[in-house]
N, CA, C and O of each residue as an XYZ file, in Angstrom:
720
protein
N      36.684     12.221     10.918
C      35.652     11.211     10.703
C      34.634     11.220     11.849
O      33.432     11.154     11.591
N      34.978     11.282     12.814
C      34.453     11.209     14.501
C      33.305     12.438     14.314
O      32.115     12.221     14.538
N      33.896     13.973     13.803
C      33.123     14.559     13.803
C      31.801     14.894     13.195
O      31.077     15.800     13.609
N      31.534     14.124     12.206
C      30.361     13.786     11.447
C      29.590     12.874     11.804
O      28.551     12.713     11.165
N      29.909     11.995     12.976
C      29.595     10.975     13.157
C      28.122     11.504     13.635
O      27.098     10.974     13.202
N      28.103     12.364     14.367
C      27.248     13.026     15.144
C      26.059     13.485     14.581
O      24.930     13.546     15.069
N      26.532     13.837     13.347
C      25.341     14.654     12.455
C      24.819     13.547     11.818
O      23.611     13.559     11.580
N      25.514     12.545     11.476
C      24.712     11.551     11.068
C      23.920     10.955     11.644
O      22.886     10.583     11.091
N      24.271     10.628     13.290
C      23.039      9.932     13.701
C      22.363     11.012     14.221
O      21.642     10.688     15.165
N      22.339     12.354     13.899
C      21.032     13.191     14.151
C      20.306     12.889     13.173
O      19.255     12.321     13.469
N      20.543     13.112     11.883
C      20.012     12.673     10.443
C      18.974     11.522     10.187
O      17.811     11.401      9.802
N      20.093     10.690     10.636
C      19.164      9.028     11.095
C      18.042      9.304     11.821
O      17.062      8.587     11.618
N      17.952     10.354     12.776
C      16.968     10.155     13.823
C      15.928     10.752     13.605
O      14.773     10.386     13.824
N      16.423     11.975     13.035
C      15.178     12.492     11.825
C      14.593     12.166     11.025
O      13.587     12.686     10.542
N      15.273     10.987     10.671
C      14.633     10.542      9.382
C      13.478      9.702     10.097
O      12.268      9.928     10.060
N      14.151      8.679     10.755
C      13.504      7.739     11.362
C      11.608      8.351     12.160
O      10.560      7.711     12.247
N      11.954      9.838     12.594
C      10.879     10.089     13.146
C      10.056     10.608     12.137
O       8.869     10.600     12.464
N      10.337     11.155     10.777
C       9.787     11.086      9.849
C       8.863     10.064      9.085
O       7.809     10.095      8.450
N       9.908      9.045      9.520
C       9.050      8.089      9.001
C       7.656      7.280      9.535
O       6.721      6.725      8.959
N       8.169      7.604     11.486
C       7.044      7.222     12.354
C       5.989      8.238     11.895
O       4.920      7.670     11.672
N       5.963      9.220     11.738
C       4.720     10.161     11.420
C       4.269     10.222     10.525
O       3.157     10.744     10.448
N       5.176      9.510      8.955
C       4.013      8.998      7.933
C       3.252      7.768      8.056
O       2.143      7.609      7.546
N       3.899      6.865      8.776
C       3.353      5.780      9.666
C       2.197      6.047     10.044
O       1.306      5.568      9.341
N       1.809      6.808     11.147
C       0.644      7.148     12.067
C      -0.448      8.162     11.119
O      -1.566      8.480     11.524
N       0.103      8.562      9.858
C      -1.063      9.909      9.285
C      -1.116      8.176      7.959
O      -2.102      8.422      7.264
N      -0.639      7.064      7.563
C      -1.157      6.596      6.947
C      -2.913      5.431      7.926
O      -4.006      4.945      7.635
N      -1.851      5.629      9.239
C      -2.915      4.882      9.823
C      -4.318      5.185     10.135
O      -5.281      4.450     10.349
N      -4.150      6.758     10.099
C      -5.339      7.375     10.981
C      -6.417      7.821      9.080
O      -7.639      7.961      9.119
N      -5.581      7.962      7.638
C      -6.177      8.192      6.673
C      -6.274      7.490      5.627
O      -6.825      7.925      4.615
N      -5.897      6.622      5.687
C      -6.303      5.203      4.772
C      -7.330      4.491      5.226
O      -7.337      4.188      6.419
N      -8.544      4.028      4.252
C      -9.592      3.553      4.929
C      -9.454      2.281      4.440
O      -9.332      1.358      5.245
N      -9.451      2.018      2.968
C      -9.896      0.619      2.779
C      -8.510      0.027      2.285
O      -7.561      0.684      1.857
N      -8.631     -2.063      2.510
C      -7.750     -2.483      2.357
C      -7.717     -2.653      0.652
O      -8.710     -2.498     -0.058
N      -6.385     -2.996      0.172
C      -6.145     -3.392     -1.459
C      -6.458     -4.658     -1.003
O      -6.496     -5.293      0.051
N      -6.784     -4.863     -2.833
C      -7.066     -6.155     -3.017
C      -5.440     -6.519     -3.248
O      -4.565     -5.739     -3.622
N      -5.291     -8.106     -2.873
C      -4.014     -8.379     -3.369
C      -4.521     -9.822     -4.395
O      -5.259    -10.743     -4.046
N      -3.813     -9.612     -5.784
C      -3.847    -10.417     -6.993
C      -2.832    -10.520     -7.462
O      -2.801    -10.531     -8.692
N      -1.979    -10.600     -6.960
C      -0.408    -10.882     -7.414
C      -0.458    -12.242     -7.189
O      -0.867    -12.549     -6.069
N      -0.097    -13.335     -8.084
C      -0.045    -14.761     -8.286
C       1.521    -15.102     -7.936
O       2.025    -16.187     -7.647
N       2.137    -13.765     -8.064
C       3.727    -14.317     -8.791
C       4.329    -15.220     -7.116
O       3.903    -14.729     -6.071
N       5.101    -16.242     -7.037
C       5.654    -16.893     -6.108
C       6.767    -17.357     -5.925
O       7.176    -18.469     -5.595
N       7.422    -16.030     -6.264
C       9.122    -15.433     -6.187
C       8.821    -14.712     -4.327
O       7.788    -14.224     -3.868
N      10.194    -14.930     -3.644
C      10.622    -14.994     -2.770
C      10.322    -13.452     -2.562
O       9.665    -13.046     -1.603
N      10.877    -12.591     -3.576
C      10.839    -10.973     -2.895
C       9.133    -10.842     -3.100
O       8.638    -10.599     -2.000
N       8.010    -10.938     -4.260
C       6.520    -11.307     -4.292
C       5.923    -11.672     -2.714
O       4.993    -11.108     -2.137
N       6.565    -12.528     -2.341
C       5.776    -13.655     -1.151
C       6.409    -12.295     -0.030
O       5.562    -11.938      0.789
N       7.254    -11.835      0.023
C       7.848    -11.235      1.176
C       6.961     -9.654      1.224
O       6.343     -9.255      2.212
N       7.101     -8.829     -0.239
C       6.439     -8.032     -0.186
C       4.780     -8.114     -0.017
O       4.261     -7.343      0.790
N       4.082     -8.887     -0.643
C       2.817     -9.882      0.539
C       2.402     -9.525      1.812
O       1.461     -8.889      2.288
N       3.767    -10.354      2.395
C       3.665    -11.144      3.823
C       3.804     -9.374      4.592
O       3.192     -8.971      5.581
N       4.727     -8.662      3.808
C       4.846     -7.450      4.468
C       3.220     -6.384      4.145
O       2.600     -5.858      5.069
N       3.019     -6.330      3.419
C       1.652     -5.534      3.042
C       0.418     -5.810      3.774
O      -0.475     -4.971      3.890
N       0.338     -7.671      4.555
C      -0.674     -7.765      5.395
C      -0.209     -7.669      6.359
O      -1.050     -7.534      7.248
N       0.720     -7.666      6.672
C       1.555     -7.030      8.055
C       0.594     -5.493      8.505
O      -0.267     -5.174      9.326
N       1.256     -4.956      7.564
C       0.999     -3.182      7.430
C      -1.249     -2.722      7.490
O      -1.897     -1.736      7.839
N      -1.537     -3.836      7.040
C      -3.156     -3.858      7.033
C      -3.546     -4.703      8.442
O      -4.511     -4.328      9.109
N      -2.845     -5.712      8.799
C      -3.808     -6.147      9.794
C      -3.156     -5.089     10.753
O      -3.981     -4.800     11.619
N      -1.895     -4.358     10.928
C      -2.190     -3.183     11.961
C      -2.829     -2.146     11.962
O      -3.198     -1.644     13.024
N      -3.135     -1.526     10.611
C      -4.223     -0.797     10.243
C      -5.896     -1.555     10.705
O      -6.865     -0.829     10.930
N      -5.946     -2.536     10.754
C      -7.215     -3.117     11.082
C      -7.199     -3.309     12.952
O      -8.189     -3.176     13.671
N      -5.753     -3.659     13.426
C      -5.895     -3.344     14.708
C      -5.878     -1.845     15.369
O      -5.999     -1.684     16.583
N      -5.743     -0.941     14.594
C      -5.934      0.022     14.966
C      -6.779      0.788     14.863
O      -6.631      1.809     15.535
N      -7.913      0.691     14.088
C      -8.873      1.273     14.070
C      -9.917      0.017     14.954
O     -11.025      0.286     15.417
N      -9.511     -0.816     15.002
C     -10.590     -1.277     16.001
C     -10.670     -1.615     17.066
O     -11.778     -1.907     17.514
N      -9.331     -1.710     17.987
C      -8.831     -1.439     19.020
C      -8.086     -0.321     19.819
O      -7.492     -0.636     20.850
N      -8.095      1.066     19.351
C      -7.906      1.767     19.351
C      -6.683      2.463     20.495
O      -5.619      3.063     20.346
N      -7.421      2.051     21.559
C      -7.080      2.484     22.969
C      -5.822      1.192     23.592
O      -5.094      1.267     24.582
N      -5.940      0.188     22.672
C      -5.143     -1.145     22.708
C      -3.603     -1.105     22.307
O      -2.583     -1.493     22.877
N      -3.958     -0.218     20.593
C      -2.847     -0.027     20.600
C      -1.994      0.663     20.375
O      -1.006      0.570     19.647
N      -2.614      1.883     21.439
C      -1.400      3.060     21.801
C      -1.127      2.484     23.415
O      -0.014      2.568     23.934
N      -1.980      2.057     23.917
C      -0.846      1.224     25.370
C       0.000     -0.067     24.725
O       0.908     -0.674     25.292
N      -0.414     -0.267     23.694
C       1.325     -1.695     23.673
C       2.415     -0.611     22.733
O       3.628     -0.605     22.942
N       1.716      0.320     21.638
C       2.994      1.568     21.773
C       3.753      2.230     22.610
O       4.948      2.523     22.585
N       2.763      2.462     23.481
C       3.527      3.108     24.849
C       4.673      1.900     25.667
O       5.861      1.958     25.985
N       3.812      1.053     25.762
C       5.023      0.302     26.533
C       6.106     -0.329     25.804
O       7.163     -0.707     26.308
N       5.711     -0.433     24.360
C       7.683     -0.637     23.444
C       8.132      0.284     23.583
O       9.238      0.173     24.114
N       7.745      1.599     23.294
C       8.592      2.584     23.521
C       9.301      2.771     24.907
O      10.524      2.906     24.933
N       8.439      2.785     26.248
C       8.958      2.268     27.379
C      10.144      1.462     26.901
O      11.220      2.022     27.111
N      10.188      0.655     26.497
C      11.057     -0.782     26.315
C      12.122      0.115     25.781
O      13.107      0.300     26.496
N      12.049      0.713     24.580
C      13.078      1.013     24.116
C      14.217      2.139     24.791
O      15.444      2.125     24.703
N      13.258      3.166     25.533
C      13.782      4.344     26.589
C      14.582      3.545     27.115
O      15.797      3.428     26.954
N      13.718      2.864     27.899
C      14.538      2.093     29.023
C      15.729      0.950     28.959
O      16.280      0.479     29.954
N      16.019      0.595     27.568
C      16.618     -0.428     27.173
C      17.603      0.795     26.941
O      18.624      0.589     27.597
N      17.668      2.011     26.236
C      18.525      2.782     26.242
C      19.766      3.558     27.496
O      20.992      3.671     27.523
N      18.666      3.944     28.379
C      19.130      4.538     29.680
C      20.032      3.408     30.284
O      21.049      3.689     30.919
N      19.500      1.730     29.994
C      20.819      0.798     30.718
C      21.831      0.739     30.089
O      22.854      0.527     30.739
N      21.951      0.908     28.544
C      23.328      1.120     27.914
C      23.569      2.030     28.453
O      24.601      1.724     29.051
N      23.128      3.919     28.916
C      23.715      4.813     29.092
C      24.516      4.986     30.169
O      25.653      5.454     30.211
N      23.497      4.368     31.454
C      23.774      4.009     32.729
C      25.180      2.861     32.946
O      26.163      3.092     33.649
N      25.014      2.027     32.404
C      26.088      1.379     32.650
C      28.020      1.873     31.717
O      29.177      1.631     32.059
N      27.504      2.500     30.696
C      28.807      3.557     30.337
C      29.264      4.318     31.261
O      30.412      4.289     31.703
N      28.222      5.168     31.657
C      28.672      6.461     32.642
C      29.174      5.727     34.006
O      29.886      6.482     34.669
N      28.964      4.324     34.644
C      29.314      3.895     35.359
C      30.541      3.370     35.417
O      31.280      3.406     36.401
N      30.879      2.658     33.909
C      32.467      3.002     33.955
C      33.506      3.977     33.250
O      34.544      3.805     32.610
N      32.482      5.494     33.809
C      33.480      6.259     33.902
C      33.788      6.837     32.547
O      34.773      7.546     32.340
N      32.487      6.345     31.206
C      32.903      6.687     30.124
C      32.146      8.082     29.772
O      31.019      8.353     30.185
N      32.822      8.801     29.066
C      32.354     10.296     28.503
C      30.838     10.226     26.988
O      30.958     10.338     25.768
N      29.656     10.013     27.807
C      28.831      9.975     26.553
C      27.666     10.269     26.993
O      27.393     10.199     28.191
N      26.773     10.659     26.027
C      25.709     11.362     26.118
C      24.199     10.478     26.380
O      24.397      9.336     26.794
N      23.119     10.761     26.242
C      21.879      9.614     26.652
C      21.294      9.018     24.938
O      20.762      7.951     24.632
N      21.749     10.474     23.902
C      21.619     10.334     22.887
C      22.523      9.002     22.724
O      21.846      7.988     22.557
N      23.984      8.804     22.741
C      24.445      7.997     22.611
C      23.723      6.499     23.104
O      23.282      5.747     22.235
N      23.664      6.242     24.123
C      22.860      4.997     24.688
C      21.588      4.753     23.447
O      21.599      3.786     22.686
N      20.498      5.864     23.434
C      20.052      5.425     22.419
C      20.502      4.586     20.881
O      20.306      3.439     20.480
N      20.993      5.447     20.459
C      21.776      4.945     19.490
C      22.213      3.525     19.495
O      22.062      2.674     18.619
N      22.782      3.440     20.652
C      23.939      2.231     20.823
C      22.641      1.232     20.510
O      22.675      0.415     19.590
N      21.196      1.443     21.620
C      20.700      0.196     21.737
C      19.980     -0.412     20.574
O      19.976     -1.591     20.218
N      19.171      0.960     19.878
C      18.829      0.699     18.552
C      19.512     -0.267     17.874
O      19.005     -1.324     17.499
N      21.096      0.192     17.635
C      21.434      0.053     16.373
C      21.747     -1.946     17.241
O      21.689     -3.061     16.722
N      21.970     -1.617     18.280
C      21.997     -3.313     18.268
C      21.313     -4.249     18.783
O      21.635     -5.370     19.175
N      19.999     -3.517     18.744
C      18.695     -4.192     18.308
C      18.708     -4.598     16.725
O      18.342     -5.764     16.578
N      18.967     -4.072     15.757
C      19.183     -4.121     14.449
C      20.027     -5.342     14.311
O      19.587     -6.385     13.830
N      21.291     -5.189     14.757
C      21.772     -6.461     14.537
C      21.789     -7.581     14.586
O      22.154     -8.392     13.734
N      21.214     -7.798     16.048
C      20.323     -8.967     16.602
C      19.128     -9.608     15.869
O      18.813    -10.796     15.806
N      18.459     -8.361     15.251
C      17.194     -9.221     14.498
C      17.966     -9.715     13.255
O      17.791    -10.799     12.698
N      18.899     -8.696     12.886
C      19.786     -9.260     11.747
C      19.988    -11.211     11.853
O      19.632    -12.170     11.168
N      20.711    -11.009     13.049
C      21.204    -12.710     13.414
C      20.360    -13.160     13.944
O      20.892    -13.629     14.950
N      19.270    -13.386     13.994
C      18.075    -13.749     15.044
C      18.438    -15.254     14.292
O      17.809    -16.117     14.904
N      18.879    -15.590     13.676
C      18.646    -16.931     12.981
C      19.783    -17.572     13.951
O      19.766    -18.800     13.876
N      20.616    -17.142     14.705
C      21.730    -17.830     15.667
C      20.867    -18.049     16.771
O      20.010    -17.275     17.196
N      21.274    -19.571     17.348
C      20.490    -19.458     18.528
C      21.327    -18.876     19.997
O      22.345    -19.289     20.552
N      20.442    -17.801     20.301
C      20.637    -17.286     21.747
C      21.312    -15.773     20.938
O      21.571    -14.789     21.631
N      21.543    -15.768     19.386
C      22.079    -14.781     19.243
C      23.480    -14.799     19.982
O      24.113    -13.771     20.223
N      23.938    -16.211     20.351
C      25.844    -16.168     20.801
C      26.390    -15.033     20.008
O      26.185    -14.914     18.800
N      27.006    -14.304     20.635
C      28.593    -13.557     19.679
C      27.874    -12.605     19.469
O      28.596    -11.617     19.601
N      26.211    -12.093     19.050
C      25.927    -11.378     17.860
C      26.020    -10.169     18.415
O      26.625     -9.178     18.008
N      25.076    -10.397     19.827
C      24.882     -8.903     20.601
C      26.401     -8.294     21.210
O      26.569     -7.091     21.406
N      27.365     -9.237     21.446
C      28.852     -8.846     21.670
C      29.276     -8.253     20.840
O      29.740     -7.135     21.065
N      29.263     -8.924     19.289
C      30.455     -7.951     18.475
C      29.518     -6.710     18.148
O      30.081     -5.718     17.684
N      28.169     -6.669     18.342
C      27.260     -5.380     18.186
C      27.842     -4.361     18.948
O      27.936     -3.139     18.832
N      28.153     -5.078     19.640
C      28.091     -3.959     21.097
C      30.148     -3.298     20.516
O      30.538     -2.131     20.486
N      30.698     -4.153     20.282
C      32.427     -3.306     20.122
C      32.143     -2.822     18.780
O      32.935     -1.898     18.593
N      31.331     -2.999     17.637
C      31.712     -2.416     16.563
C      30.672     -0.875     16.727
O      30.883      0.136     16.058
N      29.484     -1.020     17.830
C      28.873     -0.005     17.765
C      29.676      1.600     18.587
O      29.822      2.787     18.296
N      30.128      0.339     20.116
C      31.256      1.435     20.393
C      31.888      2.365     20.211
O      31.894      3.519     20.639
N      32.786      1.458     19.114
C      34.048      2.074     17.949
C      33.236      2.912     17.110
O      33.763      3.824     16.473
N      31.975      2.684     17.049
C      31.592      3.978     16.028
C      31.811      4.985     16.649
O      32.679      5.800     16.334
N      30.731      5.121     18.047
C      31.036      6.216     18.690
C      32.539      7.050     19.299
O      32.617      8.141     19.865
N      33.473      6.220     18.989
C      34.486      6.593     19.531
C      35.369      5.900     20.860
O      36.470      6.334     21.200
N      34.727      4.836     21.488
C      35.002      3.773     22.502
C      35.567      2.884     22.058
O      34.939      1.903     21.659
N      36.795      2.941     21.995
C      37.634      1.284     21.206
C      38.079      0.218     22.632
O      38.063     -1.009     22.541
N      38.515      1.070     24.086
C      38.529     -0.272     24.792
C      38.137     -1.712     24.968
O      37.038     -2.145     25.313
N      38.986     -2.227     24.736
C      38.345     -3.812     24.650
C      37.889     -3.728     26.226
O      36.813     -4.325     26.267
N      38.117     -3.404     27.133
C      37.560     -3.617     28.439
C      36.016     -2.913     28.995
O      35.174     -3.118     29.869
N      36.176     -2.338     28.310
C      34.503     -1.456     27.997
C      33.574     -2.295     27.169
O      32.511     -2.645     27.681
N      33.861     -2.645     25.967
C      33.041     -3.438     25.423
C      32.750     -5.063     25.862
O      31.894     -5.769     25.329
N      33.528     -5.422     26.793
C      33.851     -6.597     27.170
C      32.982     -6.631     28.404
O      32.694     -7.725     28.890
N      32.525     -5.463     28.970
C      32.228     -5.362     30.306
C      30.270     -4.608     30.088
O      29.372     -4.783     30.912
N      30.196     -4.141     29.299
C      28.909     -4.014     28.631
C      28.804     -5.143     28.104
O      27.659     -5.543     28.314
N      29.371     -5.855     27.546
C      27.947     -6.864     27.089
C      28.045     -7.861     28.104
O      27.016     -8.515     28.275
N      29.284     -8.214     29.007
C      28.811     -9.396     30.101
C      27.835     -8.525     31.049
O      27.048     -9.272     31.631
N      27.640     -7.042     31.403
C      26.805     -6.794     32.117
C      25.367     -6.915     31.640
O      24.465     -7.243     32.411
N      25.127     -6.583     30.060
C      23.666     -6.688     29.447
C      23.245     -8.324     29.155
O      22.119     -8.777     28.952
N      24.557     -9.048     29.208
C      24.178    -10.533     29.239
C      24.133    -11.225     30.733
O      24.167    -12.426     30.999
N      24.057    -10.251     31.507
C      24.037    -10.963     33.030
C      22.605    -10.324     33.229
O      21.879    -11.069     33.888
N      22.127     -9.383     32.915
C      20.535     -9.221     33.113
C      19.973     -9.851     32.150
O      18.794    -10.062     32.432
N      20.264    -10.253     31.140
C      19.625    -10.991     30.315
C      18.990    -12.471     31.111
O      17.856    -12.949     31.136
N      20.682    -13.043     31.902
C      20.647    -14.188     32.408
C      19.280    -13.782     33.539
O      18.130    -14.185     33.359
N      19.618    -13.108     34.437
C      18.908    -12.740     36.038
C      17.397    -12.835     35.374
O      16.577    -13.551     35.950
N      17.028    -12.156     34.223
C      15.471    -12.368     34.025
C      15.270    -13.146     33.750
O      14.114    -13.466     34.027
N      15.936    -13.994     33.128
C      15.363    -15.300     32.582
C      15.842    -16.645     33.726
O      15.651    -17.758     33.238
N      16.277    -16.641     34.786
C      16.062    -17.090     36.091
C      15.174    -16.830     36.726
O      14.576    -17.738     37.303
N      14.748    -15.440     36.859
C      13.475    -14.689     37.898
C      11.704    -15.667     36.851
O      10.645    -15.977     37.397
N      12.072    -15.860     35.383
C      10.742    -16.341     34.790
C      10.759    -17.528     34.936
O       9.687    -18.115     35.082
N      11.995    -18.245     34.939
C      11.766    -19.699     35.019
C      11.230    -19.990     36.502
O      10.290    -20.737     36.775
N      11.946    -19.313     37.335
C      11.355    -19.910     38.637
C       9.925    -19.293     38.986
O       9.270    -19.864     39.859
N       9.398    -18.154     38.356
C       7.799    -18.497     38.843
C       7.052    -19.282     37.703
O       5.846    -19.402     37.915
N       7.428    -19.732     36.765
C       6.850    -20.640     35.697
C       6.579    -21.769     36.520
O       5.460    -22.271     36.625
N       8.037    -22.340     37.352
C       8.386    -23.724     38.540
C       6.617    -23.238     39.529
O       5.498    -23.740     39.627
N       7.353    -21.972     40.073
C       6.259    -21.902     41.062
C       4.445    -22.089     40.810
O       3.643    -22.516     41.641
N       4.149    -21.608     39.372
C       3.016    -21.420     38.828
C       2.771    -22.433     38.444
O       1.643    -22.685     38.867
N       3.195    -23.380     37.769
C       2.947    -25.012     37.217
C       2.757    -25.833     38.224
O       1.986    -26.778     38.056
N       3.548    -25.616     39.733
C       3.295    -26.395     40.568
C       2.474    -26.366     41.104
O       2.015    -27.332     41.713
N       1.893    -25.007     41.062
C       0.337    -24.864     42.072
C      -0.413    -25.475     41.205
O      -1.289    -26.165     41.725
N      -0.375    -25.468     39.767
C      -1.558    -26.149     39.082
C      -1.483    -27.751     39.004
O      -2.491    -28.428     38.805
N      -0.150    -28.321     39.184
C      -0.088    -29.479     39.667
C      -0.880    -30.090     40.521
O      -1.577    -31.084     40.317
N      -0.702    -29.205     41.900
C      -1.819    -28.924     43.299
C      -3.083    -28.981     42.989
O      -3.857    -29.545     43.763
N      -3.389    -28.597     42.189
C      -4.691    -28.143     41.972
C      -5.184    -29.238     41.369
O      -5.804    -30.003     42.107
N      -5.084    -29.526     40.240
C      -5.337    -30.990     38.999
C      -5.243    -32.486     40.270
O      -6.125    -33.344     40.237
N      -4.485    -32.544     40.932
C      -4.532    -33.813     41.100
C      -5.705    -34.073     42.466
O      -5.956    -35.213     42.855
């Protein structure tokens, strides 16, 4: 089972970049927007909608901001590299046998889950059991590994969101200073 595992998420990844590059050749050769005249106000209607002006107002930010938004591409992707390399980094730190491909993987797929549960607040539990069932895909069943990745990705979670609150403190107070 283990050994397929591999080819599949090459597969996935192909696909996935497949799909970024019909993405970018619809952006750069589609000119004009559809009209939308669909009345109907059924739930999957309203969603496929809400998704179609999604897909046009980035087509409209992209041809008219151009230079805008391949630097906020560049820096999700940043986001995502780098969100990867700390899953990878912190495996290989304890000592586990896996690749950078892997880290990717891992973070993707539990990014996925998270937006999945985004409806929990703080996402409690969600990014944890992400993190042991994504593991176990790869082949990592230690409960002490998975236990120790996500209190480490939930302790930087914590540290940044200490480092923002306190210059929010610091920044509000100067304008305090300032106003009165």
């Amino acid at each position: 089972m283990m050994q397929y595992t591999g080819y599949a998420i090459y597969v996935v990844c192909v696909v996935l970049l497949l799909f970024v590059v019909l993405i970018f050749y619809w952006l750069v050769s589609t000119k004009t927007t559809p009209k939308n005249n669909s009345a109907d106000t059924s739930f999957v209607s309203k969603a496929k909608n809400q998704l179609q002006k999604l897909l046009w107002d980035t087509k409209d930010f992209y041809q008219q901001q151009n230079k805008v938004f391949w630097y906020s591409y560049l820096l999700f992707a940043l986001h995502w590299l780098i969100g990867s390399l700390e899953f990878y980094l912190i495996l290989k730190f304890l000592a586990v046998d896996v690749r950078v491909i892997h880290g990717l993987i891992l973070d993707m797929s539990v990014i996925l889950f998270k937006s999945a549960g985004a409806f929990i607040p703080g996402q409690l539990g969600v990014e944890e059991i992400s993190n042991k069932l994504l593991l176990s895909t790869i082949g990592i069943s230690g409960g002490s590994i998975w236990l120790s990745v996500s209190l480490l990705r939930r302790g930087r979670q914590v540290f940044w969101t200490a480092i923002g609150a306190i210059f929010y403190l610091c920044i509000k107070r100067k304008t305090i200073h300032v106003t009165i």
